[in-house]
C-alpha positions in Angstrom: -59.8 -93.0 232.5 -56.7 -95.6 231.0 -53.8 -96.0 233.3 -51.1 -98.6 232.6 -50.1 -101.1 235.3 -46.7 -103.0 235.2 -46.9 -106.5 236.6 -44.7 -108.5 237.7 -44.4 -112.0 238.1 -46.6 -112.9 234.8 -44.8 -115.6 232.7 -47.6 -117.5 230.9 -50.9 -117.2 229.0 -52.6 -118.5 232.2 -51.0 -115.8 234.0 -52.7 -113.0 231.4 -56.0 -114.8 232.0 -55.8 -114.8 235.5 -55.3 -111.3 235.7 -57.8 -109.7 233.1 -60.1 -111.9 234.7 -59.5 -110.3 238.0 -59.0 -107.2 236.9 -63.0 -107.3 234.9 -64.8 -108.3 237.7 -64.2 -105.2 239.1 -67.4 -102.7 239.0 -66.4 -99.4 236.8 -64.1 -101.5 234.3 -64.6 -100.7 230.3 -61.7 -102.6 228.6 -58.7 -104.8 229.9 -55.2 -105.7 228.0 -52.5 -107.5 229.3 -49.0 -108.3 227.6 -47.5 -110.8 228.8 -44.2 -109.7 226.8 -44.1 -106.0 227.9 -45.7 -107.2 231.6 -48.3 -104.6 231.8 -52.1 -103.7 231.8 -53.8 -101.1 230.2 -57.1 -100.6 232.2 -60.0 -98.2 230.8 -62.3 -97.8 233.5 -65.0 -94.9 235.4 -63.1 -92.8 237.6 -65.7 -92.2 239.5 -66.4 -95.8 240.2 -62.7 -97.0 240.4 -59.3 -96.0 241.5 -55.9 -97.1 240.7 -55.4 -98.5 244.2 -58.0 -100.8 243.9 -57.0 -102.4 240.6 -53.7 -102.6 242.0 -55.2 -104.5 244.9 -56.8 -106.9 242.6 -53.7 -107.8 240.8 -52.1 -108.7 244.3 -55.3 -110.7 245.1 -54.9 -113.0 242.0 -50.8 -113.2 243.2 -49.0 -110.4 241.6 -47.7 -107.2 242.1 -48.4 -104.2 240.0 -47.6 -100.5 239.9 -49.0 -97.9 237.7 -46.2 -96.3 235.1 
């Protein structure tokens, strides 16, 4: 499955690090993008191993709040 996540409160290239980084250590994961400009993710990951609550919940871990569009 790919799902796109706006995030906000991103407003560096450290920020975009911080959260792909999150966002990949999560079992189920295939790809990660973030833009920084567009302040979003686009998350390919297994369904069945993954939902987008709990890639939302990572993105709040690593101090940002995210909704998929």
């Amino acid at each position: 499955m790919k799902n796109t996540f706006k995030i906000t409160g991103m407003t560096c290239a450290h920020c975009v690090a911080k959260v792909e980084k999150g966002i990949q250590e999560l079992a189920g994961v295939d790809k990660v993008k973030v833009h920084l400009k567009k302040g979003t993710a686009t998350v390919t990951y297994q369904e069945e191993q993954l939902s987008n609550e709990t890639i939302s919940q990572k993105i709040a871990e690593v101090g940002y709040q995210a909704e998929v569009v």
